[in-house]
N, CA, C and O of each residue as an XYZ file, in Angstrom:
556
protein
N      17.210      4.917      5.282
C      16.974      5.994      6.221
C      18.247      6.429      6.929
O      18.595      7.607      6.998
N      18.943      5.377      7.469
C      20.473      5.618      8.543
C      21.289      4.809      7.868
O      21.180      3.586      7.783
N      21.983      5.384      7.460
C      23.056      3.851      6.934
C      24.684      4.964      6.285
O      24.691      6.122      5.866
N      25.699      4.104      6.442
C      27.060      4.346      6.150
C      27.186      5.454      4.392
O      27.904      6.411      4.105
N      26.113      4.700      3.594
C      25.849      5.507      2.378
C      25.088      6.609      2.490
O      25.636      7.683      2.243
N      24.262      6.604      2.719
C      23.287      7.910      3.247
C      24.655      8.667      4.272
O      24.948      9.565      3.484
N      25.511      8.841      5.323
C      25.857      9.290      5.472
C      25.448     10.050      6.566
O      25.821     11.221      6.637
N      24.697      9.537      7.478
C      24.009     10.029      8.548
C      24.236      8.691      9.683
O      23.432      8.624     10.613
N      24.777      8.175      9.633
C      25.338      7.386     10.905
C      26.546      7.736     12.145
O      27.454      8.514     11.852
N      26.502      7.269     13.185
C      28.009      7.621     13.592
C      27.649      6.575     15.102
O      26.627      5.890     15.125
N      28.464      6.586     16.079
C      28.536      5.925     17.144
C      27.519      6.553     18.182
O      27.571      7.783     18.184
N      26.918      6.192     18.763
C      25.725      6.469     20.183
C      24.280      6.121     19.625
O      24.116      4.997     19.149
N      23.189      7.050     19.657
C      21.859      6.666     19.214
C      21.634      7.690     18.028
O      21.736      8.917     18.012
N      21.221      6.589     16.829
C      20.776      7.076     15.496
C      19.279      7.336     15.738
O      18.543      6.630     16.427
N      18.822      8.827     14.847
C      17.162      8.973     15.071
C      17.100      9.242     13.417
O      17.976      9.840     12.792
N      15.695      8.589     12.755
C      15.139      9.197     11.944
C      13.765      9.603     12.092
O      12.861      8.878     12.505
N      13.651     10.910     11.698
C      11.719     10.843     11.811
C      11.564     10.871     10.503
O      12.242     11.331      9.585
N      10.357     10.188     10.578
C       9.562      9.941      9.161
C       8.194     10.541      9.026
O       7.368     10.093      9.822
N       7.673     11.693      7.975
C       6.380     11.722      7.801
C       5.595     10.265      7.987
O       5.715      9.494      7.035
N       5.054      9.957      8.762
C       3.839      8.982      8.705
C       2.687      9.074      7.708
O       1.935      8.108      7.835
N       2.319      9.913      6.776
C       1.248      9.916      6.082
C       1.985      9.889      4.397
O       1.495      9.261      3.459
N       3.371     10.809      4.319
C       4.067     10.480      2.830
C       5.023      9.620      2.986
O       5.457      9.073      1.973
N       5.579      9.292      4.269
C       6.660      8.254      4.199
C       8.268      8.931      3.809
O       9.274      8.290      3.507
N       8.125     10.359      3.925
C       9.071     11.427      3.460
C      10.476     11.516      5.058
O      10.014     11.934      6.119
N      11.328     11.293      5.045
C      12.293     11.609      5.805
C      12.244     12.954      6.242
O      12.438     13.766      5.337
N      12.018     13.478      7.500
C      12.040     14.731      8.223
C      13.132     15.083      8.417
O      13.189     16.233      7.982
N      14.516     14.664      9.004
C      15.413     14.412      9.932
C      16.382     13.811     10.257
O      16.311     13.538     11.455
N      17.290     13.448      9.790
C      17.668     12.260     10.900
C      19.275     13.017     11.735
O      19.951     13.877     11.170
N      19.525     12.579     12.806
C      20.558     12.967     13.857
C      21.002     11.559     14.486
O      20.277     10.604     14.765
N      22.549     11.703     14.649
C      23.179     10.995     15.840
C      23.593     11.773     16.709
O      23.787     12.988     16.661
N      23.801     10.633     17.962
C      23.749     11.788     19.323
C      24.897     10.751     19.976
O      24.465      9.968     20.822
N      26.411     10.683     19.630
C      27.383     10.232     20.771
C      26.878     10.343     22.054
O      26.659     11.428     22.593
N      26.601      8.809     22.780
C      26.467      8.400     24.251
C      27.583      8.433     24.810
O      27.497      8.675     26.014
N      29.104      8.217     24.238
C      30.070      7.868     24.850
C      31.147      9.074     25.025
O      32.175      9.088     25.702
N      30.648      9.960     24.297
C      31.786     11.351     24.760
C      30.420     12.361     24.384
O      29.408     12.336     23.684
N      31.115     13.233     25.330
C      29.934     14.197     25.122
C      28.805     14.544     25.653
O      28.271     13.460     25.887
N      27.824     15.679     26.125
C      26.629     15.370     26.735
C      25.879     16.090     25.566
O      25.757     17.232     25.122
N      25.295     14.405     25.212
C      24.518     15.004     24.361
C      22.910     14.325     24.170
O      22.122     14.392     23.227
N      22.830     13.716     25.381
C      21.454     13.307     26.359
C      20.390     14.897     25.491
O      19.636     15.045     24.529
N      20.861     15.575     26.366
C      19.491     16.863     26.078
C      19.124     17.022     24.860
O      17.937     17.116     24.549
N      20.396     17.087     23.753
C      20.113     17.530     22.237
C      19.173     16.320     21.826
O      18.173     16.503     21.132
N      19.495     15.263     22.223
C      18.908     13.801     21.741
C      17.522     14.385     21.977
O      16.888     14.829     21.019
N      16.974     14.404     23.335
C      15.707     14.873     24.183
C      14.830     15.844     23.488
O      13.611     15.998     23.420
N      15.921     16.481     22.967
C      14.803     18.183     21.980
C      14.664     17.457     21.224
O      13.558     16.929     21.339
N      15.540     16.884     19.973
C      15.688     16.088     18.785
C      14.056     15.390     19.022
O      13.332     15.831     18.130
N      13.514     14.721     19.683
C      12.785     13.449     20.067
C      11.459     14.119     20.556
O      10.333     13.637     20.433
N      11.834     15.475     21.209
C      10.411     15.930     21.196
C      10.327     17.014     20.119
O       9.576     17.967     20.330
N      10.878     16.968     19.230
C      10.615     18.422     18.184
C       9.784     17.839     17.040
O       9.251     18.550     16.188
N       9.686     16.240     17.072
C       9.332     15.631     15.978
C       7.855     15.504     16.316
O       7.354     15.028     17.334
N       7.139     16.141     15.023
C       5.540     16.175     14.547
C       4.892     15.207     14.924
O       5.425     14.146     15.248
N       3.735     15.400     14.942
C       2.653     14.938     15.497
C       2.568     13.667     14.495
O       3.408     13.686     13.595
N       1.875     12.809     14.514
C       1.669     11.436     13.031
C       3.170     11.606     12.520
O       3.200     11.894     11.323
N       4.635     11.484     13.224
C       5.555     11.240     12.842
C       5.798      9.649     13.388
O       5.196      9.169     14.348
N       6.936      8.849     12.469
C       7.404      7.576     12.875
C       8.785      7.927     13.141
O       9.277      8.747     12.367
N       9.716      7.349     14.340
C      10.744      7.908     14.614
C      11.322      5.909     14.752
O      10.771      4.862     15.094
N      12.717      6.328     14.243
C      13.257      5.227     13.531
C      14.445      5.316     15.047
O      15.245      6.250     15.084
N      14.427      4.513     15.926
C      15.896      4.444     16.568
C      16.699      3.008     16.485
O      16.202      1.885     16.406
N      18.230      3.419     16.528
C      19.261      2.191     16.214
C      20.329      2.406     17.253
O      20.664      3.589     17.325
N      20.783      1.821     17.848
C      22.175      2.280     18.280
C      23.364      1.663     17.598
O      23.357      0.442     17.444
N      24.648      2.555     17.062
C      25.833      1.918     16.962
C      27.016      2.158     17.370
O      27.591      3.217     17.117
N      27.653      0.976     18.217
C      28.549      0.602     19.324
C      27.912      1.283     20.268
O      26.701      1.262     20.043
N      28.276      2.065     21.526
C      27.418      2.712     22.831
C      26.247      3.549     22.541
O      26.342      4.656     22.012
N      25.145      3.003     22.895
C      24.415      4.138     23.049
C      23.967      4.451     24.812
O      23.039      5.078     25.322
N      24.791      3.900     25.218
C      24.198      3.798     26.814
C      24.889      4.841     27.825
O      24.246      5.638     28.508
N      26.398      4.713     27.827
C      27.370      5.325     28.853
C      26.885      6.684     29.552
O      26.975      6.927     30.755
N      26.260      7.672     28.387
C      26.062      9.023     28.823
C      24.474      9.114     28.774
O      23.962     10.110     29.285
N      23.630      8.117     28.179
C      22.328      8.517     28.510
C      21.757      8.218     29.652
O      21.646      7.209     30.348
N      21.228      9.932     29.720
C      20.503     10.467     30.747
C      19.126     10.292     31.248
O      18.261     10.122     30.389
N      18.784     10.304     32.449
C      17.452      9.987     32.367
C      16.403     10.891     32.236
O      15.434     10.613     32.942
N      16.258     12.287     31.275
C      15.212     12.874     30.474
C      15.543     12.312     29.260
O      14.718     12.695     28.430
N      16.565     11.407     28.652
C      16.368     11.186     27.511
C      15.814      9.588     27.502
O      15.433      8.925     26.537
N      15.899      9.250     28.781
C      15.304      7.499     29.004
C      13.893      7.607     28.917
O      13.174      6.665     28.581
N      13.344      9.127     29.314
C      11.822      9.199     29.863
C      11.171      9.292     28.370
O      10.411      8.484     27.836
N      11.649     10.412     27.898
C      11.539     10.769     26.373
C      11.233      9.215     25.669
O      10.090      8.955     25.296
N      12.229      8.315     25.537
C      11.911      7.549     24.659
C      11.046      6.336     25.450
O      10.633      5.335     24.865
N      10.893      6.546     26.561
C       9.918      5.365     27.327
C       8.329      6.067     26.799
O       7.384      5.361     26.448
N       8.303      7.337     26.832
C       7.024      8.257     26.380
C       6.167      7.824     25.154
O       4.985      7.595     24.899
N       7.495      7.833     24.465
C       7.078      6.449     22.511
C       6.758      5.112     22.925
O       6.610      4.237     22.072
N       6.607      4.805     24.457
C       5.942      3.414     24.291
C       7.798      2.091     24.670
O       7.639      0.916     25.001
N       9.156      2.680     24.508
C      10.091      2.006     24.734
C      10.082      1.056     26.238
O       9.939      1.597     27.334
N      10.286     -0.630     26.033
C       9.886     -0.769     27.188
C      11.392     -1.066     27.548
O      11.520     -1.379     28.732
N      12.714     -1.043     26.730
C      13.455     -1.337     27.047
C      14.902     -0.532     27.122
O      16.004     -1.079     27.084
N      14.679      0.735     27.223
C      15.639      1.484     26.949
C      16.791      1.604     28.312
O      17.960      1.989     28.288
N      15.962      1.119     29.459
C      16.573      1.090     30.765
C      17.258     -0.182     31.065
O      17.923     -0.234     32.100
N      17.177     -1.314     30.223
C      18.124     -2.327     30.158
C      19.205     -2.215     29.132
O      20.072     -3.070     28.954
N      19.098     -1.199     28.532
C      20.746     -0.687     27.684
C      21.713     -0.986     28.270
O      21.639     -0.833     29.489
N      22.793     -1.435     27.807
C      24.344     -1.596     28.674
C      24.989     -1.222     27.595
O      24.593     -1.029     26.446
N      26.322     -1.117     28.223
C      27.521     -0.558     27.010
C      27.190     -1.922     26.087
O      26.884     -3.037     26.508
N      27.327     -1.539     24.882
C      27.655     -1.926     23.770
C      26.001     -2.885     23.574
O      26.080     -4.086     23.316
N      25.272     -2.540     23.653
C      23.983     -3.150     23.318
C      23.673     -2.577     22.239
O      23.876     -1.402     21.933
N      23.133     -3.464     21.587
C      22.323     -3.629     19.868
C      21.124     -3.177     20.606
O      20.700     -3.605     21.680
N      20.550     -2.045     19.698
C      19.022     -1.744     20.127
C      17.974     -0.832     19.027
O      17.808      0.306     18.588
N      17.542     -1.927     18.965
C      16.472     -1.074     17.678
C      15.028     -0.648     18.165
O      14.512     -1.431     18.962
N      14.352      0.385     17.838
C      12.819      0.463     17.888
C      12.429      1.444     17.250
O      13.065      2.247     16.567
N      11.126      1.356     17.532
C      10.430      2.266     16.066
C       9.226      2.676     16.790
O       8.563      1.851     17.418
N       8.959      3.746     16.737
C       7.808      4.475     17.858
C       7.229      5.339     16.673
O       7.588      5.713     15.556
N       6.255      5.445     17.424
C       4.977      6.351     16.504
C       4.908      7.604     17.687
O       5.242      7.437     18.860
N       4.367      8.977     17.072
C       4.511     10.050     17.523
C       2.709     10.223     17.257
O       2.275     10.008     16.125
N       1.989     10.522     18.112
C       0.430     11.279     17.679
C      -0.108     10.430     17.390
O      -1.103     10.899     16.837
N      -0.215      8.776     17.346
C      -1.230      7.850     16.675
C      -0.588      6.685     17.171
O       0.612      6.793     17.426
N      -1.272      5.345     17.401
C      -1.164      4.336     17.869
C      -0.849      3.464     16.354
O      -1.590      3.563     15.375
N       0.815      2.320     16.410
C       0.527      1.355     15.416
C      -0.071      0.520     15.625
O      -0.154      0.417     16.849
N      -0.853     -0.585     14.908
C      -1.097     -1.718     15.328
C      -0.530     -2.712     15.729
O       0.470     -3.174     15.179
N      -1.131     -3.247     16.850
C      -0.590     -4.105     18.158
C       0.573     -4.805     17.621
O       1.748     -4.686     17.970
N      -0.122     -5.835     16.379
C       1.092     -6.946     15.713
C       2.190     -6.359     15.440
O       3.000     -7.186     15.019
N       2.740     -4.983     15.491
C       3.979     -4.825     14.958
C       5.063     -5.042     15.538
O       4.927     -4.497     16.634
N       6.259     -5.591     15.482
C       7.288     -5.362     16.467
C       8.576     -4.149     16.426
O       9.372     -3.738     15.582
N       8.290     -3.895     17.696
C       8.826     -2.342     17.314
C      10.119     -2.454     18.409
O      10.701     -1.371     18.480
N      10.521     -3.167     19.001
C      11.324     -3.288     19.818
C      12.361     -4.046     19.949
O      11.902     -5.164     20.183
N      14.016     -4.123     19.929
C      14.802     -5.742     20.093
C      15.705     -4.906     20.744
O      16.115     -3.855     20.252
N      16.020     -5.325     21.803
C      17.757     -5.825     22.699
C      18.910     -6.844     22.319
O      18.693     -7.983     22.734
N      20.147     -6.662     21.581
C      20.682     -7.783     22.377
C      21.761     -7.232     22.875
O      22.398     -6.368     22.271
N      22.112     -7.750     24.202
C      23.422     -7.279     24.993
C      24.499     -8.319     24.553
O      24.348     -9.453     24.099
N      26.085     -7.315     24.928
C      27.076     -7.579     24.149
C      27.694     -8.581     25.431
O      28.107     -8.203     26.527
N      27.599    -10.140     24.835
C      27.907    -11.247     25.937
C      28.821    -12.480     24.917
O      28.550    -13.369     24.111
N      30.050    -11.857     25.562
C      31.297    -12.998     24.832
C      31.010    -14.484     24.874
O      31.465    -15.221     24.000
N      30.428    -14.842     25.651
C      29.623    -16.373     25.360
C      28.470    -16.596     24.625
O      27.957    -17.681     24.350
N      28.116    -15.520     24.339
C      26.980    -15.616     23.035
C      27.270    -15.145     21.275
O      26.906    -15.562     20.175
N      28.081    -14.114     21.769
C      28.193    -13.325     20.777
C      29.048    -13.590     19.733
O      30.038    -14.049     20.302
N      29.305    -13.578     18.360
C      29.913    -13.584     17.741
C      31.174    -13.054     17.320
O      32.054    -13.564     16.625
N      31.102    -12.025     17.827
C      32.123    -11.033     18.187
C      32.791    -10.238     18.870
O      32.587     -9.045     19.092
N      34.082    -11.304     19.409
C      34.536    -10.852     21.118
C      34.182     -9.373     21.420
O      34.649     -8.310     21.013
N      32.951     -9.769     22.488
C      32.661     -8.338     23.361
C      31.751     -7.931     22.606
O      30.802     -7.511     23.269
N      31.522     -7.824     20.971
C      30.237     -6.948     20.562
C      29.272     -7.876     20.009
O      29.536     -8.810     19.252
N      27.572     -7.381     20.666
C      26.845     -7.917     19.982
C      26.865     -7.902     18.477
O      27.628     -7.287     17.732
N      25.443     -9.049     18.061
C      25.609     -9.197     16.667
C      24.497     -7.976     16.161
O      24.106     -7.108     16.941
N      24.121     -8.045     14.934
C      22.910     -7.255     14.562
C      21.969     -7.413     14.983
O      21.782     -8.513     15.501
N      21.106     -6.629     14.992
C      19.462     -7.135     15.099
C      18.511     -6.535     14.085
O      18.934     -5.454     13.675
N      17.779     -6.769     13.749
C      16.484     -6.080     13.256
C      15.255     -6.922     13.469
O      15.092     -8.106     13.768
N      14.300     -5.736     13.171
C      13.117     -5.982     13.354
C      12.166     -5.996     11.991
O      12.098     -5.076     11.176
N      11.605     -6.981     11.949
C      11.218     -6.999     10.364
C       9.562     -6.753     10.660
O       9.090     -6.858     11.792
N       8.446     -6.276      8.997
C       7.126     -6.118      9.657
C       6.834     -4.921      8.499
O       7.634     -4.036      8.194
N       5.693     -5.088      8.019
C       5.265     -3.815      7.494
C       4.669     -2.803      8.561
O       4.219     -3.026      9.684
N       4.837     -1.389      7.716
C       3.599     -0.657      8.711
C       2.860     -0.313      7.611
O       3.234     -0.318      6.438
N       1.362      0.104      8.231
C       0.383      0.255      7.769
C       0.799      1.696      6.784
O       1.677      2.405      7.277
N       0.264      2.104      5.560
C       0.378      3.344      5.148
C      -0.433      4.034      6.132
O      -1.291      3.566      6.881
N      -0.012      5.240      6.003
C      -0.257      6.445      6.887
C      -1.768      6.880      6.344
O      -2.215      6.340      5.333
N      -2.432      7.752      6.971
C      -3.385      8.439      6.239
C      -3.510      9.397      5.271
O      -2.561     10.168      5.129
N      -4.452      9.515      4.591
C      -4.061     10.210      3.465
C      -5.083     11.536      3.439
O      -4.990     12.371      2.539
């Protein structure tokens, strides 16, 4: 969906939306947190996406410095319970549903903040993901 080959990555917060019912890529945008105001574009980006859409978010290196708080509300709206504990250089993945509820068991959410006594890599967190099927969409 986001990745260095695909060619749709870059530094601040990565979005993909996904048809939820074909599993078809709508979209995807990065939105630099760290230069730039680009809080609002993120904000349209996040509400322009369809109804029974799955919206894929990642951050890489800052996604925090410049986000704003219509774009904190926006993604707290998808259910995010953690977008307001972002700090510079936080690893942050989640996966929100647009128009339909996933089921409970999924995990759609991970933090980790970038802490030189934990981390592997002076100053930057490590990866994270979130592993888990989702249900096929309706048909």
């Amino acid at each position: 969906l986001i990745g260095e080959k695909t060619g749709n990555v870059a530094r601040g917060i990565n979005i993909a939306i996904v048809n939820y019912a074909t599993g078809k890529v709508i979209a995807t945008q990065y939105f630099d947190m760290f230069e730039g105001d680009n809080s609002g574009p993120m904000t349209a980006f996040i509400q322009s996406a369809p109804s029974k859409s799955l919206l894929f978010m990642v951050t890489h290196d800052d996604g925090s410095s410049r986000l704003k708080e219509d774009a904190k509300k926006a993604i707290e709206s998808l259910g995010s319970k953690e977008i307001r504990n972002m700090r510079f250089r936080s690893s942050w993945v989640f996966l929100a549903a647009k128009g339909f509820e996933l089921p409970a068991g999924i995990e759609r959410e991970k933090i980790n903040h970038s802490d030189n006594a934990k981390n592997r890599y002076s100053g930057w967190p490590a990866e994270i993901q979130v592993e888990g099927c989702i249900p096929k969409g309706p048909s």
